[in-house]
C-alpha positions as CSV (number, residue, x, y, z in Angstrom):
1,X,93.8,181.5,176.4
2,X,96.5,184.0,176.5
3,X,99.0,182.2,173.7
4,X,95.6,181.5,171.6
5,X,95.8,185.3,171.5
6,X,99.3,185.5,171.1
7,X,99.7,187.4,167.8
8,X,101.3,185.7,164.5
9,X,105.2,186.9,163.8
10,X,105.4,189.7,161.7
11,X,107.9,190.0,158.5
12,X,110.5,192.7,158.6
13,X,109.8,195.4,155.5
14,X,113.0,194.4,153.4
15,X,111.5,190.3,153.8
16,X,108.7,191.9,152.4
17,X,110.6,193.9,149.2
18,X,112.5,190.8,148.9
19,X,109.4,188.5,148.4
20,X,107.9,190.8,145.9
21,X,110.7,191.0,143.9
22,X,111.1,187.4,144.1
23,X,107.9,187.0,142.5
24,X,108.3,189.3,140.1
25,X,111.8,187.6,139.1
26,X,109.8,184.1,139.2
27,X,106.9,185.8,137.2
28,X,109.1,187.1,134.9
29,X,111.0,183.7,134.3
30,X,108.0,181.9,133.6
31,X,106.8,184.5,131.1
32,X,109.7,184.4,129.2
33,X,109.9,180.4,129.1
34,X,105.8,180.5,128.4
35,X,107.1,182.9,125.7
36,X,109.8,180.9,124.3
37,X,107.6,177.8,124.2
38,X,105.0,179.7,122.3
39,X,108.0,180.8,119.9
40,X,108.8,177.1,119.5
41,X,105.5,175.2,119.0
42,X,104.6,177.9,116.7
43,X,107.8,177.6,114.8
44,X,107.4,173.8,115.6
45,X,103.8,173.9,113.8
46,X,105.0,175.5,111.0
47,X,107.9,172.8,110.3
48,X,104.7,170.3,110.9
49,X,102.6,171.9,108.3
50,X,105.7,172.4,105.9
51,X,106.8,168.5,106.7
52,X,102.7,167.0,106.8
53,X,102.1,169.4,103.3
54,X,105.4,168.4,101.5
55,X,105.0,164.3,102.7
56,X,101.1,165.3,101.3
57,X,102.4,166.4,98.1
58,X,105.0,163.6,98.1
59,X,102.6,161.4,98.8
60,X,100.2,162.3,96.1
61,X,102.8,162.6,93.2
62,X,103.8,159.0,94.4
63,X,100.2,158.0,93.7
64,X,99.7,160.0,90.3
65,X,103.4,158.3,89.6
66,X,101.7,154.8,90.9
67,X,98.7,156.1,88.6
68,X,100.4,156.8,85.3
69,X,102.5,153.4,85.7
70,X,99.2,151.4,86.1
71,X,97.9,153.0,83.2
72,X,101.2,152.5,81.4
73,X,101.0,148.7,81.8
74,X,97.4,148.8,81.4
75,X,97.4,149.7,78.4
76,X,100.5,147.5,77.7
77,X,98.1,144.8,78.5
78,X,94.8,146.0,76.8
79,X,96.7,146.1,73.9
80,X,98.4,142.2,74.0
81,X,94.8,141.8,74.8
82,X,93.6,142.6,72.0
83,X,96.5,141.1,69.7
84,X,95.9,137.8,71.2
85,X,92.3,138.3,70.6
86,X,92.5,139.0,67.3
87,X,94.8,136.6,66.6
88,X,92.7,134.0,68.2
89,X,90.1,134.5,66.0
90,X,92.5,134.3,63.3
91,X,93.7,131.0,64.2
92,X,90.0,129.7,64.6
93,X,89.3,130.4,60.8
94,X,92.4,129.3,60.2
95,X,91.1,125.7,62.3
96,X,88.3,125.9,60.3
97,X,89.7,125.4,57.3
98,X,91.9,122.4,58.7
99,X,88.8,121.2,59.4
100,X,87.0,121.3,55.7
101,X,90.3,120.2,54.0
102,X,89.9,117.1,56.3
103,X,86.5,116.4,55.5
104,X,87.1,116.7,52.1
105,X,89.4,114.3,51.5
106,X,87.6,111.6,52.6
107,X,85.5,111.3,49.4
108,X,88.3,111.2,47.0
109,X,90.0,108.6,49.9
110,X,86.8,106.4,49.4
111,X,86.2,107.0,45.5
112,X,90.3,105.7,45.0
113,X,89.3,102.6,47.4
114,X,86.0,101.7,45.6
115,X,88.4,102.4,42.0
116,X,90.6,99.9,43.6
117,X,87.9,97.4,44.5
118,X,85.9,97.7,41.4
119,X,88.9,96.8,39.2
120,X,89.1,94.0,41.3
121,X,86.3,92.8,38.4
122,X,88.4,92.4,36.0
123,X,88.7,88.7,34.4
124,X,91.2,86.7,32.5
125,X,94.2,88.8,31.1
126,X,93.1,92.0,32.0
127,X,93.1,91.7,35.8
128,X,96.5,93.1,35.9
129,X,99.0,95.6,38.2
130,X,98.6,98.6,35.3
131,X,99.6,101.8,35.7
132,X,96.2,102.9,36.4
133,X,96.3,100.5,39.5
134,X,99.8,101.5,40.8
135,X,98.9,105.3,40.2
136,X,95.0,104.4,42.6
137,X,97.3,102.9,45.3
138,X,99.7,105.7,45.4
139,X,96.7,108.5,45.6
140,X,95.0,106.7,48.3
141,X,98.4,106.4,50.2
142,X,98.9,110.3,49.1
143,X,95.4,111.2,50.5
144,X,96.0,108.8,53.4
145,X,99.2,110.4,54.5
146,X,96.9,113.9,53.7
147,X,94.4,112.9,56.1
148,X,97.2,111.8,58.6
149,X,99.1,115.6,58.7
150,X,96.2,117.6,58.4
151,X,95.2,115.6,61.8
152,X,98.1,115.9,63.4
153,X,98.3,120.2,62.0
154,X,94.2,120.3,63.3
155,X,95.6,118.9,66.9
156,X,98.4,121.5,67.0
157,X,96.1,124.2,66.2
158,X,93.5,122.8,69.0
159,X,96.9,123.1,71.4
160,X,97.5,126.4,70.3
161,X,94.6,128.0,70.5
162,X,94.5,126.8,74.3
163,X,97.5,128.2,74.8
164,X,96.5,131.2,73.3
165,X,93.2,131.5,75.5
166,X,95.2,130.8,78.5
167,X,97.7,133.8,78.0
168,X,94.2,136.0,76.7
169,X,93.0,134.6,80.5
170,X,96.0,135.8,82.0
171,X,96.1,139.3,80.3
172,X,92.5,139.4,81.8
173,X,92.7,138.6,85.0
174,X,95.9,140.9,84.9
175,X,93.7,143.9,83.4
176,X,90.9,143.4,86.3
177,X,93.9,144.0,89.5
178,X,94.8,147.1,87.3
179,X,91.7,148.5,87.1
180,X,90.5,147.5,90.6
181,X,93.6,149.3,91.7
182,X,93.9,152.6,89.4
183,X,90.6,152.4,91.2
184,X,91.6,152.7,94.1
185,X,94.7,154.9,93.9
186,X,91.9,157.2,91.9
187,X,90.0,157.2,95.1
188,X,93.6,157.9,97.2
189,X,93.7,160.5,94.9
190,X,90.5,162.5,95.5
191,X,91.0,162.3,98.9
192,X,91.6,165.7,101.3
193,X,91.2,167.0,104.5
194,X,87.6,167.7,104.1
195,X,86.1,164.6,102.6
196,X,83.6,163.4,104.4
197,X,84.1,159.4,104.6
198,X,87.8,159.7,105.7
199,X,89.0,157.9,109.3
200,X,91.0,156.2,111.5
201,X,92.1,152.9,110.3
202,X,93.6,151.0,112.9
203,X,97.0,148.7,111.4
204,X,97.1,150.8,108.9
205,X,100.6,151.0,108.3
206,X,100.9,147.3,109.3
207,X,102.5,145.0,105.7
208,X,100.7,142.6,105.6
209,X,102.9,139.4,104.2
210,X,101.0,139.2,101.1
211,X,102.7,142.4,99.9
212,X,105.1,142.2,96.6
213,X,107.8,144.4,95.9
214,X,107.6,146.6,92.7
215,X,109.5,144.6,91.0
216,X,108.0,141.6,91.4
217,X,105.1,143.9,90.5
218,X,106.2,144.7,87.0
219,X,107.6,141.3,86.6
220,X,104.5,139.9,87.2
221,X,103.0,141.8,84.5
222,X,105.9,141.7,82.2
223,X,105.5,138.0,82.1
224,X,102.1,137.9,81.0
225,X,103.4,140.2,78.3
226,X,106.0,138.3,76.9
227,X,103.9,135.1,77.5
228,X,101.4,136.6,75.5
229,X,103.9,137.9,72.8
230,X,105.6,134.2,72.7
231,X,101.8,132.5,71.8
232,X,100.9,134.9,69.7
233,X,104.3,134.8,67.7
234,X,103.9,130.7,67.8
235,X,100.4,131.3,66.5
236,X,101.7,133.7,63.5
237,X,104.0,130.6,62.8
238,X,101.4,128.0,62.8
239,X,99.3,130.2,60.8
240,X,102.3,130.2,58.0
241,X,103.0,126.8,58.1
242,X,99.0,125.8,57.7
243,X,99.1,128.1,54.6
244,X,101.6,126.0,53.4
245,X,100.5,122.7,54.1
246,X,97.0,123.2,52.7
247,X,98.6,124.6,49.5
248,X,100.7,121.8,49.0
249,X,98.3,118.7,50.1
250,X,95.5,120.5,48.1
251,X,98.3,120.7,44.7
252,X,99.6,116.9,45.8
253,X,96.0,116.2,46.2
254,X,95.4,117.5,42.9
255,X,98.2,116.5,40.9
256,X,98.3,112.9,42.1
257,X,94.1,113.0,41.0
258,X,95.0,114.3,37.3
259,X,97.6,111.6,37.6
260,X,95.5,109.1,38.1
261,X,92.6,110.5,35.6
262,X,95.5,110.5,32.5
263,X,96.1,107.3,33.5
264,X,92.5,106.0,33.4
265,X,92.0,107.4,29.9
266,X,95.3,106.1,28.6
267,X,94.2,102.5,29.7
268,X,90.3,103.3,28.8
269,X,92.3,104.0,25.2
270,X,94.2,100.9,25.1
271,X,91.9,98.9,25.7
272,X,89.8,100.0,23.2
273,X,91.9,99.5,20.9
274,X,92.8,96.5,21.8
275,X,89.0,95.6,21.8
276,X,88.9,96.7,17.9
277,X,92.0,94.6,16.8
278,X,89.8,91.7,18.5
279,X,86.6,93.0,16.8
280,X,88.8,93.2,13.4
281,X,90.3,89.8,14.1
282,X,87.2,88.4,14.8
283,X,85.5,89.4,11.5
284,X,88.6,88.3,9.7
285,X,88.3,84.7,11.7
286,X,84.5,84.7,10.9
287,X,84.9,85.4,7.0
288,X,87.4,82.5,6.5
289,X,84.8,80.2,8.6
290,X,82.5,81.0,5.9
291,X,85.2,80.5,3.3
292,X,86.4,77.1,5.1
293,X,82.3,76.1,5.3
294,X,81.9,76.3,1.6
295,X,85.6,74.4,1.3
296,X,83.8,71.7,3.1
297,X,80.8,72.0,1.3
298,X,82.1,71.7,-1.9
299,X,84.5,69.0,-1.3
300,X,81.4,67.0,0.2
301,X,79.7,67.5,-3.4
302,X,83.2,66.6,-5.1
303,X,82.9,63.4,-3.2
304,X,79.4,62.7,-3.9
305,X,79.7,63.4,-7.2
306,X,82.6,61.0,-7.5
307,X,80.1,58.0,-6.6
308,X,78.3,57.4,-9.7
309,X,81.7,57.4,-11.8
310,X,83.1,54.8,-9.4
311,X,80.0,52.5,-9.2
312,X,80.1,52.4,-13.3
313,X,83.7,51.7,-13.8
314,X,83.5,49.0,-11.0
315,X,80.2,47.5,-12.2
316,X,82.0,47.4,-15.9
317,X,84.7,45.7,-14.4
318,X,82.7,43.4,-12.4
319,X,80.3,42.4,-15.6
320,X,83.5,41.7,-17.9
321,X,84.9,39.5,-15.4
322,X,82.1,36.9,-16.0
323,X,83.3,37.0,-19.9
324,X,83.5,33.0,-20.6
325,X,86.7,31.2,-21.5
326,X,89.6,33.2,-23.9
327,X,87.1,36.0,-23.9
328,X,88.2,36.9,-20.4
329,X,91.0,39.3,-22.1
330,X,93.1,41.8,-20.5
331,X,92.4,44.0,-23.2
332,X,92.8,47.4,-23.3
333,X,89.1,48.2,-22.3
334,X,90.3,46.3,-19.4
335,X,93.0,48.1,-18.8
336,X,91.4,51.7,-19.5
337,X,88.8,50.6,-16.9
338,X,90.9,49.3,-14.4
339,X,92.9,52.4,-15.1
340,X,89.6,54.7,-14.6
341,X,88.7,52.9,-11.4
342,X,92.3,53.4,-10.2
343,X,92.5,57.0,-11.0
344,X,89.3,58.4,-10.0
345,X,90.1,56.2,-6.1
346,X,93.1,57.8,-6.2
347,X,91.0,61.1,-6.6
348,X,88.7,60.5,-4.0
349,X,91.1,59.5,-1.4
350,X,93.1,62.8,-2.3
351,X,89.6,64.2,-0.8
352,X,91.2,63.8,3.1
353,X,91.7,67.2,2.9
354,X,88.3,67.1,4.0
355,X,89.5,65.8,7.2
356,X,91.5,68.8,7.8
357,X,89.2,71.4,6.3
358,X,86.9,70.3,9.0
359,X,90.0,70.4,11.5
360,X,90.8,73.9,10.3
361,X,86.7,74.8,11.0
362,X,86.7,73.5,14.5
363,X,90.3,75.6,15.3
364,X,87.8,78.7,13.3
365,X,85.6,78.0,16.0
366,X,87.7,77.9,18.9
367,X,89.4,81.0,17.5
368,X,85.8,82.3,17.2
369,X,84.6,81.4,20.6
370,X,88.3,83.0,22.1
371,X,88.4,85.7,20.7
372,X,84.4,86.4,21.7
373,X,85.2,85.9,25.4
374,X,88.2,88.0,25.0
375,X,85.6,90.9,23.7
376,X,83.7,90.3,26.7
377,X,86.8,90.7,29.0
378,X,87.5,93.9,27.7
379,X,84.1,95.2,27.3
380,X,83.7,94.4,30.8
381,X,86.8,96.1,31.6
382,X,85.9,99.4,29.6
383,X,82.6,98.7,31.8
384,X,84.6,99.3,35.1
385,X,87.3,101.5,34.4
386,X,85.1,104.1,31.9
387,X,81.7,103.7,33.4
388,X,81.7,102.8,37.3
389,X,85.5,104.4,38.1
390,X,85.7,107.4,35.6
391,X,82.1,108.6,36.3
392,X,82.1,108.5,39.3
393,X,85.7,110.4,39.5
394,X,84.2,113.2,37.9
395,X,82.5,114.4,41.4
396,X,86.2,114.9,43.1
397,X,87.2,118.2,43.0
398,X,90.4,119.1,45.3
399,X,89.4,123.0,46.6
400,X,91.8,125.0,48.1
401,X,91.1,126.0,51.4
């Protein structure tokens, strides 16, 4: 009980000074470090706010720089856009005509053919390899070889304008990322401290392995550019060379036509000229059949009216030979009788020329009858070449397209 009441040991009165100045040196220490650190974070803030507002500002130039680049190539592509649009729509008239030069030629193609085929009519002598023929069979080659390159231009064009829509698809698809991201880097840009919807995003900083460089970036873009440039640039070049194809089938087209029309009215003039020489020769050939009719006629009366002369001398001559005896005298009655009888046979049988005047008639007829069909042939050949092939030639008309 007594050392439960033993009192506790007491400090000595310099411990005591000692410990209160300790304290005050320890108090004083960790003021001046509290201080210090105060010092530092605020100077250390202030470096923050400086670094966190300069990387802000850095940050949003880098955007408005990211900005104005997207615009830059936006409107880069808006306007290969629109180029290759236009010159799309271009081309497509430009098809379009391919298409009605085409189609037109197929009538003249079948007018030469059924020219061709008609004058396959022709008889005798005047079924032949004219110049109106040869001149037919080189148009319908000319408008088949026509046919054949506007074809093969109408398929280029077809290729082109594909390609054409492929780089316009491109330059689209191109323009949509664009926009979708000036977009977005709009949206980066309106952001501050105090909008509302901002937050944590966890990752954010994470690159993902889609990511492309910035040069891929503008590569990317610059392809579809020059891709674009390069169809459009083939598509000014088509355009050209259509130009000059449909100007020079249509003046072929048209030359070898007029070619063959000159030709058609040179023959259509030949042979009707050659129809009248027949026509002329024909009345000449049917005159001297009248003339050689008559010959006949009147060297069948010369004959006839020979008989009775004939029948008297010989009856005379007859009668006096039943004189009787002496009187049965070659006298000179006798003798002019016998001469009479002589000379007017010899007469008669000088009268074969009857024989050949009727020869002569039946070559008259032949002639007649030849020189009739011969008519006919070339009637029927003015027919075909004036009436079935020049009329109907009149509808071709080569326009230019």
């Amino acid at each position: 009980m007594a050392r439960l009441l033993q009192a506790t040991p007491k400090f000595h009165p310099s411990e005591w000074d000692i410990a209160n100045k300790m304290q005050c040196a320890s108090t004083e220490s960790q003021k001046s470090r509290s201080e210090r650190m105060i010092v530092e974070s605020r100077r250390l803030l202030d470096e923050i706010e400086k670094t966190t507002q300069k990387t802000r500002s850095d940050a949003n130039k880098k955007i408005e720089q990211r900005r104005e680049e997207i615009k830059f190539w936006k409107q880069e592509l808006d306007n290969k856009l629109e180029q290759i649009v236009h010159e799309t729509e271009v081309l497509l008239t430009f098809r379009t005509r391919l298409e009605k030069s085409l189609e037109s030629c197929k009538e003249p193609l079948i007018i030469a053919q059924k020219c061709l085929l008609n004058r396959q009519r022709r008889a005798g002598i005047d079924l032949v390899h004219d110049e109106v023929e040869q001149e037919l069979v080189k148009e319908a080659e000319v408008l088949q070889g026509v046919i054949a390159l506007l074809g093969r231009t109408l398929e280029q064009t077809n290729e082109q304008i594909r390609l054409n829509r492929s780089a316009k698809y491109n330059l689209e698809m191109d323009l949509k990322d664009k926009f979708t991201a000036l977009m977005i880097d709009d949206y980066c840009a309106s952001l501050t401290n105090n909008t509302p919807d901002i937050r944590y995003a966890d990752n954010a900083v994470k690159i993902e392995g889609n990511f492309v460089s910035p040069e891929d970036w503008i590569d990317f873009s610059n392809i579809n550019v020059e891709k674009a440039d390069k169809q459009r640039n083939n598509s000014l070049a088509l355009r050209a060379l259509i130009d000059g194809i449909l100007s020079q089938t249509a003046n072929d087209m048209r030359k070898q036509c007029e070619i063959v029309n000159d030709a058609f009215r040179n023959r259509v003039k030949e042979v009707k000229d050659a129809k009248h020489k027949l026509e002329t020769l024909l009345a000449t050939v049917m005159d001297e059949t009248a003339s050689q009719e008559k010959n006949i006629a009147a060297l069948k009366k010369a004959i006839t009216d020979k008989e009775g002369p004939v029948k008297v001398a010989q009856t005379r001559l007859e009668a006096r030979s039943h004189r009787p005896n002496v009187e049965l005298c070659y006298d000179t009655v006798q003798y002019k009788l016998i001469s009479e009888v002589q000379e007017i046979t010899k007469n008669i049988q000088r009268q074969d020329t009857l024989a050949q005047a009727e020869t002569e008639l039946k070559g008259l007829n032949r002639r007649q009858l030849s020189l009739e069909e011969e008519i006919q042939v070339k009637e029927n050949t003015l027919y075909i070449d004036e009436v079935l092939c020049m009329q109907m030639r009149e509808s071709v008309y080569i326009n230019n397209f």
